[in-house]
C-alpha positions, 0 to 999 in steps of 0.5 A: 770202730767204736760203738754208740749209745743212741735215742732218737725219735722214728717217723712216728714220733716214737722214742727208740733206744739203741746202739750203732758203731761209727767212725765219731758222733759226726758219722753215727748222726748222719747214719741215723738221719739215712735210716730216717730217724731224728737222733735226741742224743748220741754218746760213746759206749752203751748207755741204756736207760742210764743214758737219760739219767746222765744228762739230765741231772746236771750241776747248773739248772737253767730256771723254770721260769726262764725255760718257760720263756724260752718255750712260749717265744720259740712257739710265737716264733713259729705259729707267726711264720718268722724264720727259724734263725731270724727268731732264734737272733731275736731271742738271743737278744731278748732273754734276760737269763744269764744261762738261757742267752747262752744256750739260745746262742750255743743252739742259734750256732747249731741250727746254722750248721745245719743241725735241728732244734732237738739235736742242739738241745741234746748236745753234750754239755747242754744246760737244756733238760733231756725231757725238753729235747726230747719232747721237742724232737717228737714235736719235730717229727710229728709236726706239731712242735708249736703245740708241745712248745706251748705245752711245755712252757705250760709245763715249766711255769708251773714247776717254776710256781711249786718250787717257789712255793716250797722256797717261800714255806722254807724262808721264813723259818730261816728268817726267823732262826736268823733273828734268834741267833742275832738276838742271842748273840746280842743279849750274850755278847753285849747286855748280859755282861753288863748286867752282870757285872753291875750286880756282883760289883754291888754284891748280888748273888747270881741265881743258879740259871744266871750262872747257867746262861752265863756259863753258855754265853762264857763258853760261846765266846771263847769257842765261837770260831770253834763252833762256827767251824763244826756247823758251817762243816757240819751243814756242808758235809750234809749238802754233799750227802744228801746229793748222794743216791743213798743220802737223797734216799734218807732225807727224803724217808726222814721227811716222809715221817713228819706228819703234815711235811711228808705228806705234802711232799708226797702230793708234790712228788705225785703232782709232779708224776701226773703232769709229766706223764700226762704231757708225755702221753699227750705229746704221743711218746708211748707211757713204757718209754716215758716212765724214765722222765717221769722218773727223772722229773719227780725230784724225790728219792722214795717216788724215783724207786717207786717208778722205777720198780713200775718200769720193770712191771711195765715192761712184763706187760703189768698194769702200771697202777698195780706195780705202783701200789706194790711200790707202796708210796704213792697214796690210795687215790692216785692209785685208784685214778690210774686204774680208772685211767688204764680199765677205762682207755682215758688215762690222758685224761685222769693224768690230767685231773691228778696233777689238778688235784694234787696241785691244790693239795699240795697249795693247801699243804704249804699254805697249812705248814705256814700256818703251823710254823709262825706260831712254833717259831715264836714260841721256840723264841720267845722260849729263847729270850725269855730264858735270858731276860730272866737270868738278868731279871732275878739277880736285878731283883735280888739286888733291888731288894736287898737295897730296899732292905 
């Protein structure tokens, strides 16, 4: 018979990861329910700890926002005594995300066959994050699943509030870099060969940095679907790269070096690291089987290794500060609170403080580098236009003075 990779929740609400040979999935799930345990995920083959990993990085995200939605209803639903398949129809109807109806729809089918919230949640192919199923098949077990929908839904509008804080320091550079390339194109393709043929047609010279911009506007033209063809490549091959384990590892280095971005990064990756910790811990998953999510969810290359070198001193019974610092990438003060958290037994607590802390770090960050952006990108363009209006500028004088003469 073949064997299969399993994570299921105990009568403690403890996550536990093994391995069970059966028939198919169908067989194994009814196996693991016998024995009293509540499956999160079942997968053909060994799997260990890579078993999270491989679904939980999927291609299509359902939004923070509407995962948010999604966990405040389902808590309403039950906190208010609705039954569970009358509030399920309910929310199939009210979600507006594209992608939530779905999987409210695909897990409404699910329950009516008998299955749990968790177990549908977990299914192969779902959009739904590991770390929520995971969290709701403890709420599940322990009886508190209202408490940790709240928690969660908590949990995911502020994810939803950091990653459009990042969208929004990274639009206007963008919206700014349009505006330059249309002007230069403007100026290249219809006002400078204007000028310039008025001036030679009168017989004016053209200074060398007229004949410089017209070279470079000569050479765009005549290349331009050459050149859009090696940047719009260019910008693919670097999406697709840094996907990679190894590019996501040089991006995130790289953008580690620049001063103020590094470090709001780095308060981002740590905020990220607290909250998710401190939601694990207070929904009772013990901190050793958690450190995967928490892993999984910092979304940055150099804090996942660094993690993931923790969960190896962890297992030896090492302070998880300790390995954390040998790590060397988080920053002396998150060090230092998760060493007061773990000496002094309130590590719920300091979790709770960090992620605060860091959260305001990083808003004073990106409120900086918004700062600091505007006037380099007005700078860097109007270094641009300058450059060009003078080029025609020194000929038309030129010519206006020789007609003076």
């Amino acid at each position: 018979m073949p064997e299969f990779s399993y994570r299921a929740v105990d009568s403690r609400g403890q996550m536990i990861a093994g391995a069970l040979s059966g028939e198919n999935e169908r067989a194994v799930l009814q196996s693991l329910k016998a024995e009293g345990l509540l499956p999160v995920e079942i997968k053909q083959g060994r799997g260990g700890a890579a078993l999270a990993l491989s679904s939980f990085n999927f291609k299509r995200e359902i939004s923070g926002e509407a995962l948010s939605h999604f966990c405040r209803q389902l808590s309403v639903i039950l906190m208010s005594g609705v039954d569970l398949m009358q509030g399920l129809a309910i929310m199939v109807k009210q979600t507006l995300d594209k992608r939530m109806r779905s999987e409210v729809e695909r897990i409404y089918r699910e329950v009516q066959t008998g299955s749990t919230i968790s177990e549908a949640m977990a299914e192969r192919g779902s959009l739904i994050p590991e770390l929520l199923a995971s969290m709701v098949a403890t709420g599940e077990a322990s009886g508190t699943l209202d408490v940790v929908l709240r928690s969660m839904a908590a949990f995911y509008e502020k994810e939803h509030r950091i990653k459009q804080r990042i969208k929004s320091a990274a639009i206007y550079p963008a919206v700014m870099a349009l505006m330059a390339v249309g002007l230069i194109v403007f100026f290249f393709n219809y006002l400078l060969p204007q000028m310039v043929t008025m001036i030679i047609s009168s017989g004016g010279q053209l200074p060398l940095l007229t004949r410089i911009v017209m070279g470079i506007s000569e050479y765009s033209s005549k290349y331009f679907f050459v050149i859009l063809g090696v940047v719009v490549g260019l910008l693919l091959f670097c999406c697709q790269y840094f996907k990679t384990p190894g590019g996501r590892l040089k991006k995130d280095q790289f953008l580690l070096r620049i001063p103020l971005l590094g470090k709001t990064l780095r308060n981002v990756a740590t905020m990220r690291f607290a909250r998710t910790a401190h939601i694990l811990i207070k929904s009772g998953v013990p901190l050793l089987q958690g450190l995967d999510f928490i892993r999984q969810n910092v979304n940055n290359a150099l804090a996942e290794k660094a993690v993931e070198y923790a969960i190896g001193g962890v297992e030896k019974g090492e302070s998880l500060a300790l390995n954390l610092a040998r790590a060397d990438y988080f920053d002396s003060m998150a060090i230092q609170m998760l060493s007061i958290g773990e000496e002094t037994g309130e590590l719920e607590k300091i979790l709770e403080e960090m992620a605060e802390y860091y959260d305001r770090e990083s808003d004073a960050g990106f409120t900086k580098l918004l700062a600091m952006v505007e006037p380099m990108m007005l700078v860097i363009i109007g270094t641009i236009v300058s450059t060009v209006i003078i080029s025609v500028m020194l000929p038309m004088m030129d010519m206006f003075t020789h007609i003076k003469r």
